[in-house]
TORPAKE-205675 format. One record per atom (N, C-alpha, C): atom name; x, y, z; residue in one letter; residue number from 1. Coordinates in Angstrom, 1 decimal. Example, Ala and Ser with C-alpha at 12.3 -4.5 7.8 and 13.67 -1.06 7.14 Angstrom:
# TORPAKE-205675
   a      c1      c2      c3  r    k
   N    13.2    -5.7     7.8  A    1
  CA    12.3    -4.5     7.8  A    1
   C    13.2    -3.3     7.8  A    1
   N    12.8    -2.2     7.1  S    2
  CA    13.7    -1.1     7.1  S    2
   C    12.9     0.0     7.9  S    2
END
This chain:
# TORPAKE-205675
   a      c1      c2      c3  r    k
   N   -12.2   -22.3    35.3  X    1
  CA   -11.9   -21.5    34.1  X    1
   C   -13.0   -21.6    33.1  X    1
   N   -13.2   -20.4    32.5  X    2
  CA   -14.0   -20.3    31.6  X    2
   C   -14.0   -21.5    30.3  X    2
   N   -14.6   -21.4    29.4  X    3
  CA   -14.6   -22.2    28.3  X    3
   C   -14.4   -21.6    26.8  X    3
   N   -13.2   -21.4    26.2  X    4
  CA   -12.9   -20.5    25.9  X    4
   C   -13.9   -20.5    23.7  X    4
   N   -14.4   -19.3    24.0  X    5
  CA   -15.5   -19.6    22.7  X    5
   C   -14.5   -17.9    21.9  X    5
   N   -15.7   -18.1    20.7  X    6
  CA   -15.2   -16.7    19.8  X    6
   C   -15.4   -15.7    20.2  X    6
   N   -16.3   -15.2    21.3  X    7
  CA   -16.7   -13.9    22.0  X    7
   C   -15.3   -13.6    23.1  X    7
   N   -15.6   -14.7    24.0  X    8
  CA   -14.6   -14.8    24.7  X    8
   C   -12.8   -14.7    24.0  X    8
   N   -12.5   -15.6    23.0  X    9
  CA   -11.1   -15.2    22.5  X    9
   C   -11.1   -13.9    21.7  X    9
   N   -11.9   -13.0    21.3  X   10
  CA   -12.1   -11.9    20.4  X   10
   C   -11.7   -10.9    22.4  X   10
   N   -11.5   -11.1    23.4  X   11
  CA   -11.4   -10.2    24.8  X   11
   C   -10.3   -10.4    24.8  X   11
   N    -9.4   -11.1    24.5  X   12
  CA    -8.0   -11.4    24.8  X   12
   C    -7.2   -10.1    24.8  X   12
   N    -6.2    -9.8    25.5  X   13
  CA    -5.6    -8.7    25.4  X   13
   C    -5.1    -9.1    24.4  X   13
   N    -3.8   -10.0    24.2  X   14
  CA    -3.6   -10.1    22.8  X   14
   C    -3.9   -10.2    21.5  X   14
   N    -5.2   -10.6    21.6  X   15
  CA    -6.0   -10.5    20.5  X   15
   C    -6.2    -9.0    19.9  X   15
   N    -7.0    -8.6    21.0  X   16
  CA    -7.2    -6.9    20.6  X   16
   C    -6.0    -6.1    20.7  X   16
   N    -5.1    -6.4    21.3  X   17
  CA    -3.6    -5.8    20.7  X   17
   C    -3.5    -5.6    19.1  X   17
   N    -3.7    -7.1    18.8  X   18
  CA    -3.2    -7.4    17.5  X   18
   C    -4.3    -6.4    16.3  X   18
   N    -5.6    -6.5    16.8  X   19
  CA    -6.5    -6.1    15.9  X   19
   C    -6.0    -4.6    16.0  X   19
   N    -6.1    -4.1    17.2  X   20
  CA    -5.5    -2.4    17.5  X   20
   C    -4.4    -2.2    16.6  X   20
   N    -3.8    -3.2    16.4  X   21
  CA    -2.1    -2.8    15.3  X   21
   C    -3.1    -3.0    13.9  X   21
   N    -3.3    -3.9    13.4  X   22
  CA    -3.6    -4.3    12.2  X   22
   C    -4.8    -2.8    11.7  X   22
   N    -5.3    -2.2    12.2  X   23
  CA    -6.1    -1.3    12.1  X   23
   C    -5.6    -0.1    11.6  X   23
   N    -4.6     0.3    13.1  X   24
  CA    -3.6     0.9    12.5  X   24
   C    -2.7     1.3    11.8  X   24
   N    -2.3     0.0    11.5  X   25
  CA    -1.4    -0.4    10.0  X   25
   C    -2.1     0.2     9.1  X   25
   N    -3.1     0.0     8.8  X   26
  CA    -4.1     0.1     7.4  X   26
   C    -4.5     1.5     7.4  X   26
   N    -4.8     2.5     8.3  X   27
  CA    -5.0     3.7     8.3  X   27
   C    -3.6     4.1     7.9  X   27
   N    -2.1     4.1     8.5  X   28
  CA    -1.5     4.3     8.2  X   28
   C    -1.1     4.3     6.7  X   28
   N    -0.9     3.1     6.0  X   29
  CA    -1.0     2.8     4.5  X   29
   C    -1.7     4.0     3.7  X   29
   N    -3.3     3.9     4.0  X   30
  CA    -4.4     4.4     3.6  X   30
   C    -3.6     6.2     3.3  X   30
   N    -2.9     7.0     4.5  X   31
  CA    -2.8     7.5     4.8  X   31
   C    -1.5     8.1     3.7  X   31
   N    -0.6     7.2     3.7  X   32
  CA     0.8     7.2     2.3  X   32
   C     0.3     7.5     1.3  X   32
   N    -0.8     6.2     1.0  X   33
  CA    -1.2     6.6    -0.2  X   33
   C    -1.8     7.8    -0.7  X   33
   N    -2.5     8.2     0.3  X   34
  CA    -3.0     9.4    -0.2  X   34
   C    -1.9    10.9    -0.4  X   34
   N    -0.7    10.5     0.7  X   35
  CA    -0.1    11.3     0.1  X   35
   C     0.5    11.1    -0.9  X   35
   N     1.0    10.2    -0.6  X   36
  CA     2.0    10.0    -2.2  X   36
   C     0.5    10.2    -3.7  X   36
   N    -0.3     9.7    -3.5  X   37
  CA    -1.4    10.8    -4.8  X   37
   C    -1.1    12.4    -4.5  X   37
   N    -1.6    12.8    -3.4  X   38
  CA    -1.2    14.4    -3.5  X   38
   C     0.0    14.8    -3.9  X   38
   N     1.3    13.9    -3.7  X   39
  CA     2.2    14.6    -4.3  X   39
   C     2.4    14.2    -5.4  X   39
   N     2.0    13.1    -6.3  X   40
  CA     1.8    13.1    -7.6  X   40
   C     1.1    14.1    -8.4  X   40
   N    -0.1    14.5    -7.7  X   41
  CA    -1.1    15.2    -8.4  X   41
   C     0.0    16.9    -8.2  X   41
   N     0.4    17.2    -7.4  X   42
  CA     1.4    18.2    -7.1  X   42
   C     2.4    18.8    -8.1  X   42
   N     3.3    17.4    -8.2  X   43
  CA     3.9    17.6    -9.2  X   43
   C     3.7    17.7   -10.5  X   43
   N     2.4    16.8   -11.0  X   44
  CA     1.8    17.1   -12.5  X   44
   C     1.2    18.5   -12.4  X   44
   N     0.9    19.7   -11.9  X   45
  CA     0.4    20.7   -11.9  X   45
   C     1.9    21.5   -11.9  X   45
   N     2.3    21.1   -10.9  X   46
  CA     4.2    22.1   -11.3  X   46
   C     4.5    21.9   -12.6  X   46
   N     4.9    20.6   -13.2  X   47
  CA     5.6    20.5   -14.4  X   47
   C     4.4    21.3   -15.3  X   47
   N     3.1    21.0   -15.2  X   48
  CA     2.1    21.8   -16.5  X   48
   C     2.4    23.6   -16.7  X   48
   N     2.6    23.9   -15.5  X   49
  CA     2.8    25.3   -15.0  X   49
   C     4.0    26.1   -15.4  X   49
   N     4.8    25.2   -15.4  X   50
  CA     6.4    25.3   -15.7  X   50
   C     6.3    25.4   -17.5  X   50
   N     5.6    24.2   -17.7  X   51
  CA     6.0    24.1   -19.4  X   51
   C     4.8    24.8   -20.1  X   51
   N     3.8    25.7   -19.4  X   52
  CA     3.1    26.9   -19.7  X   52
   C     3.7    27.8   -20.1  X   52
   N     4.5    28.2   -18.7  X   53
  CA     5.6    29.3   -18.4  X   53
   C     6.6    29.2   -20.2  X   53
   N     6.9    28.0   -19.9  X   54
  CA     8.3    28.3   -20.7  X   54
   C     7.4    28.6   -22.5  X   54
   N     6.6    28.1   -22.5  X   55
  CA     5.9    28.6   -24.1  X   55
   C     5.2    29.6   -24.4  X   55
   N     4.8    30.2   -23.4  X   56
  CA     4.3    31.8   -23.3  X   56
   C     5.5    32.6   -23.6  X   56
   N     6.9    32.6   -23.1  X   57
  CA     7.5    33.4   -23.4  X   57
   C     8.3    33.6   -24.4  X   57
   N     8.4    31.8   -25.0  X   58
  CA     8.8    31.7   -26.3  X   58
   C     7.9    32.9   -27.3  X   58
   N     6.9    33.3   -27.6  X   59
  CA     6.3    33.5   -28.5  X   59
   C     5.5    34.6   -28.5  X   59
   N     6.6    35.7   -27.4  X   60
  CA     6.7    37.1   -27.4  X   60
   C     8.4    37.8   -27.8  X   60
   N     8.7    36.9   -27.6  X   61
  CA    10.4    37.4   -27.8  X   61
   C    10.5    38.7   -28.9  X   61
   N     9.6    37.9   -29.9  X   62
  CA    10.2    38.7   -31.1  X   62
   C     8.8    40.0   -30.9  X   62
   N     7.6    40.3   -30.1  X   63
  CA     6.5    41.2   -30.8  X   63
   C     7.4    42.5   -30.0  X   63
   N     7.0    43.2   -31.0  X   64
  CA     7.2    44.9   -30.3  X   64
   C     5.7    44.9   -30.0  X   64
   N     5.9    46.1   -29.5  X   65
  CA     4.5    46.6   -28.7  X   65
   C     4.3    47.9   -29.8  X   65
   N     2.8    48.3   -29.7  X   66
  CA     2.5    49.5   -30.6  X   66
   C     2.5    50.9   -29.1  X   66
   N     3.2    51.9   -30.1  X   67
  CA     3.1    53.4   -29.0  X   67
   C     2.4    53.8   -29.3  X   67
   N     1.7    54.4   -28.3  X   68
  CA     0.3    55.4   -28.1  X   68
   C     0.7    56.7   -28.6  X   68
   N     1.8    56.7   -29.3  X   69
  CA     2.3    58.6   -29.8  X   69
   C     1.1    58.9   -30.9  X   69
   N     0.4    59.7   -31.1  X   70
  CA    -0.2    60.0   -31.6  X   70
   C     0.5    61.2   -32.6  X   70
   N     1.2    61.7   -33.4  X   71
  CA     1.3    63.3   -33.9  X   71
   C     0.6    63.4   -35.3  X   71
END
């Protein structure tokens, strides 16, 4: 039997199992977080958009428009 050193235990199947998951794991995370930012950043662009909306129309209510009637 071999003699087991750090090259050799870094071959282990379960070793590299473990590293294959933990790698994994971390992309996955990586991967949340970035959505959960995009849907933050999502929603702060809805609500801006929304409360655009709602003050633009406040502050035509009252204008009339001028007619083009010339006489």
């Amino acid at each position: 039997m071999k003699r087991l050193t750090q090259k050799n235990f870094e071959k282990l199947p379960e070793i590299k199992s473990k590293k294959e998951e933990e790698k994994r794991l971390g992309e996955l995370k990586a991967r949340k977080a970035q959505a959960a930012q995009f849907a933050k950043e999502l929603d702060a662009r809805r609500r801006a958009l929304v409360k655009q909306k709602k003050t633009s129309k406040i502050g035509f209510d009252n204008v009339t428009l001028p007619t083009s009637e010339q006489d």
